[in-house]
Steps between C-alpha positions, in 0.01 A plus 500: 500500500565850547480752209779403212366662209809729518775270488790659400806362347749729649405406848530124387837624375570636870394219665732256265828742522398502910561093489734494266720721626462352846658191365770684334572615848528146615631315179638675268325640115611185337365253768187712539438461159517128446243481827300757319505322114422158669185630723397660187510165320352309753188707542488583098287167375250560762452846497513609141446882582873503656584507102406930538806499770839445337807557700758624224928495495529735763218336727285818450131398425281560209135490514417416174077642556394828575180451704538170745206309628499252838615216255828706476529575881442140566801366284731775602431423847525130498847553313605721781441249753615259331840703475482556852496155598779420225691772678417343879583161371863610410545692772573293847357707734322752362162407699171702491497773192258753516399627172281779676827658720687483135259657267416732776553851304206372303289262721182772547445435039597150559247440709260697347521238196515194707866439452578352856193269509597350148901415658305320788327310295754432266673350794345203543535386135820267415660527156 
């Protein structure tokens, strides 16, 4: 795993208003929303860090710690895909998504704390 001691929340933040907004684009805020409250619940009981990462009203999120650790990249992450395929599972025809073309603006610090190799991973896992 590449360097993550410098995890910061506001490029988490990006990366979340990146996907969210990309289903906004394709959905709508409201449906967006219920797609991003039930990923969130479906990942929640087995990845008890997602409880720093609270999506509020207005679908903004708040990291509730100041200093994150891998625990809290690996729950954010998971959520995300789990989103993702949420999102591609509504969606006929949506097909291959590539999380690296959409967070591009930030993909060199993303990689730098292993952000892409955790959303492979996370992948193969079934919720």
């Amino acid at each position: 795993m590449q360097d993550n001691h410098n995890i910061s929340p506001e490029l988490l933040k990006k990366v979340y208003s990146l996907c969210f907004e990309y289903a906004v684009s394709l959905l709508g805020r409201k449906k967006s929303g219920e797609l991003l409250y039930s990923s969130y619940h479906t990942i929640l009981p087995y990845f008890q860090a997602l409880e720093k990462f609270v999506p509020d009203a207005r679908w903004e999120l708040d990291i509730r710690i100041e200093s994150l650790s891998e625990k809290e990249l690996l729950a954010f992450t998971v959520w995300i895909q789990q989103f993702i395929r949420e999102l591609k599972s509504f969606v006929v025809g949506l097909g291959n998504f590539n999380i690296t073309h959409l967070t591009g603006e930030v993909k060199e610090e993303l990689e730098q704390i292993g952000f892409y190799e955790y959303y492979r991973q996370a992948e193969e896992l079934r919720y």
